[in-house]
C-alpha positions in Angstrom: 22.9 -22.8 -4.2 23.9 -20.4 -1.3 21.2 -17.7 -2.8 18.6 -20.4 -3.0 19.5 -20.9 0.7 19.4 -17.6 1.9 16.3 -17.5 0.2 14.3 -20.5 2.1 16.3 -19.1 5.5 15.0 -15.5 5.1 11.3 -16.9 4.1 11.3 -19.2 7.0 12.3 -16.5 9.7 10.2 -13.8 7.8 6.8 -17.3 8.5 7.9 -18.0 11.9 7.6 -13.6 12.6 4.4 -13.1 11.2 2.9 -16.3 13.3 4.2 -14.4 16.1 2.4 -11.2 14.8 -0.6 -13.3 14.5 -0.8 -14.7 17.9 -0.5 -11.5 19.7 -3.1 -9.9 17.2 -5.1 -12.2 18.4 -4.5 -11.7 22.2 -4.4 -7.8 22.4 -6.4 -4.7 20.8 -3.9 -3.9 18.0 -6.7 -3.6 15.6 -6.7 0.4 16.3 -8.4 3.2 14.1 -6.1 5.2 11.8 -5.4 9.1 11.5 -8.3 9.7 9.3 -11.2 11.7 10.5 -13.5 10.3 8.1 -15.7 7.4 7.5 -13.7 4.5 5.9 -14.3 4.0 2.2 -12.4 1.5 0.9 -8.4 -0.5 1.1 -6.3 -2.1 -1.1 -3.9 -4.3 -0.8 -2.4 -4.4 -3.6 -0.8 -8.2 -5.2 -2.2 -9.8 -2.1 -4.9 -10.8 0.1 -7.5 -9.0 1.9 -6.0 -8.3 5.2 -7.7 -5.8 8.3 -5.6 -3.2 9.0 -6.5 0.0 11.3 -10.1 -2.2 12.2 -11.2 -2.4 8.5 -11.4 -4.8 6.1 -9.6 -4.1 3.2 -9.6 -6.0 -0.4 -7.5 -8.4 -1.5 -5.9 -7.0 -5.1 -8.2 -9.5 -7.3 -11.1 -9.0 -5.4 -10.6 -5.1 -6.1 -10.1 -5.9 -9.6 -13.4 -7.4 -9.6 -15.5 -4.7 -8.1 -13.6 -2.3 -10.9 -10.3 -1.4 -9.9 -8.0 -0.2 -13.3 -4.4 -0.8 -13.2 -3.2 -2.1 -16.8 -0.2 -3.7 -17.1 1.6 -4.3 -13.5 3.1 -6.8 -12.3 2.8 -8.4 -8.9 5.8 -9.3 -6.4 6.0 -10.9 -2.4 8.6 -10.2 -0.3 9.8 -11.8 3.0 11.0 -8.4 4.9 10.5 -7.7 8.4 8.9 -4.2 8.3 11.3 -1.7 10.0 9.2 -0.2 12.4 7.3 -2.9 13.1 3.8 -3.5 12.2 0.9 -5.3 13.4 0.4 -9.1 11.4 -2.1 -7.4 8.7 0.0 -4.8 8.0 2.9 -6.6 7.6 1.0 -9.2 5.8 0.0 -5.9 3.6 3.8 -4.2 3.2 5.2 -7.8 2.2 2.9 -7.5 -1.4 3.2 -4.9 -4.3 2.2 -4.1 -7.7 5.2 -2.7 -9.8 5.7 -1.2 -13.2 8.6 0.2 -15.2 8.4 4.3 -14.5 4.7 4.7 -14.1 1.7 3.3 -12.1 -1.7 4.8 -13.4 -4.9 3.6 -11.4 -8.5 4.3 -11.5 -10.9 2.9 -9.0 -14.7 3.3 -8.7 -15.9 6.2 -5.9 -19.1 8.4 -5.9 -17.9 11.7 -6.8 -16.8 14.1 -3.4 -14.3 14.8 -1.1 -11.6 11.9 -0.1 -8.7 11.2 2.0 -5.5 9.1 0.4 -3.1 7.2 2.4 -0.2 5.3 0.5 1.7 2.3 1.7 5.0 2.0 0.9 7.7 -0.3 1.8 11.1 -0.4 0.4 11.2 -3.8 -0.9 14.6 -4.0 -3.3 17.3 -1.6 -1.7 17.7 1.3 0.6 17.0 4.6 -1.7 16.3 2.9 -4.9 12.8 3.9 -5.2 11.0 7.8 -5.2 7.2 8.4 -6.7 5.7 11.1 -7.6 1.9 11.2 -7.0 -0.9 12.9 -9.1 -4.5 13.6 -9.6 -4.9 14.9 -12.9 -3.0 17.7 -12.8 -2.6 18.2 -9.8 0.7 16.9 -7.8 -0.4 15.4 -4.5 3.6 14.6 -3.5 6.8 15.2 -5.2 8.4 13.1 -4.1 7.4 9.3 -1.7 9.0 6.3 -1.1 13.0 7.3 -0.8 13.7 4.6 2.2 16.0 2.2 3.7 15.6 -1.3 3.1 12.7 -2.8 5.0 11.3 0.4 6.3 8.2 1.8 5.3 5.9 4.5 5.5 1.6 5.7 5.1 1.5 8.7 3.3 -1.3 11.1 3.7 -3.6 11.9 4.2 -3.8 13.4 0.2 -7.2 15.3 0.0 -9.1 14.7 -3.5 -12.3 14.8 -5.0 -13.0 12.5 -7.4 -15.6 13.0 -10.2 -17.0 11.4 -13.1 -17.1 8.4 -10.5 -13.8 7.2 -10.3 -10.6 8.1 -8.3 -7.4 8.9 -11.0 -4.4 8.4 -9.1 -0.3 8.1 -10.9 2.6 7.1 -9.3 5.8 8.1 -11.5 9.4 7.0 -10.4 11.7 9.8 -10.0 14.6 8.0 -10.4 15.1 5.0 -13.0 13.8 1.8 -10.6 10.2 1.6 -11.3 7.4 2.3 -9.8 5.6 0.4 -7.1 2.8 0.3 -4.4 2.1 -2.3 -1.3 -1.4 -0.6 0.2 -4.1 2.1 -0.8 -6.8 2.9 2.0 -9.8 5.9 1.1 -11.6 8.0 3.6 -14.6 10.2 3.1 -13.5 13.5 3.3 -15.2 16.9 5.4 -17.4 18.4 2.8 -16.3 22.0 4.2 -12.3 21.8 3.6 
């Protein structure tokens, strides 16, 4: 009874935040562009809705599934944490949504073949240092080692350069340690053509 409690508490102050992230969203310019360089492709967020993030619209994870995204066998969570730093409403909206799988994520997602910038979005969503991913293409390791973070805080990773052929973006997150793997957010740039 006191865990159900704690429960409704936390999801009530984590509601009554992310109002207040969506008033002021509304009322000042924090819709600003990322890091990236390049033309934005495509986002994810993945187990949720579509959200705008950075100034782009990115899809909500059904929608993505739809238009071809791969990601067999995951499993889909919410969480009611206040992200540590804080984050603009979609964002937040964003980090408060995963997909999750016992030691490995594999995803493939539709892309004309070139050059592309990755960002991940990770929040730590269980407890502080439980979860570390490694992230491939293929063969190649784009990071050793993501995600290791204190309760509530999170992190956008990148930018990863790839280049995708055969049309479709590969992409593997494999837990490091035994908690399993997991993703909030996925956002794709078009890459130079000359790096």
């Amino acid at each position: 009874m006191l865990l159900q409690g704690v429960m409704m508490l936390s999801k009530l102050l984590f509601k009554s935040h992310q109002a207040v992230l969506w008033v002021r969203s509304i009322f000042s310019d924090q819709q600003v562009r990322g890091t990236s360089s390049g033309n934005f492709v495509v986002g994810i967020n993945f187990g949720g809705q579509a959200v705008t993030i950075e100034g782009d619209r990115w899809l909500a994870f059904e929608a993505a599934l739809a238009m071809g995204l791969s990601i067999p066998e995951v499993q889909t969570t919410h969480s009611y944490l206040r992200p540590n730093p804080e984050a603009t409403y979609g964002i937040s909206q964003m980090l408060n949504t995963a997909v999750f799988k016992a030691k490995v994520i594999r995803l493939q997602h539709p892309l004309p073949d070139g050059p592309y910038e990755l960002y991940l979005w990770v929040m730590e969503n269980y407890q502080s240092d439980w979860h570390s991913l490694k992230v491939s293409t293929g063969d190649q390791v784009l990071a050793p080692a993501i995600g290791q973070l204190k309760l509530g805080d999170w992190a956008k990773y990148g930018p990863y350069r790839v280049r995708v052929s055969q049309g479709r973006l590969d992409l593997t997150l494999t837990s490091n340690v035994v908690a399993d793997a997991h993703l909030m957010g996925l956002s794709v740039f078009e890459a130079n053509h000359t790096s």
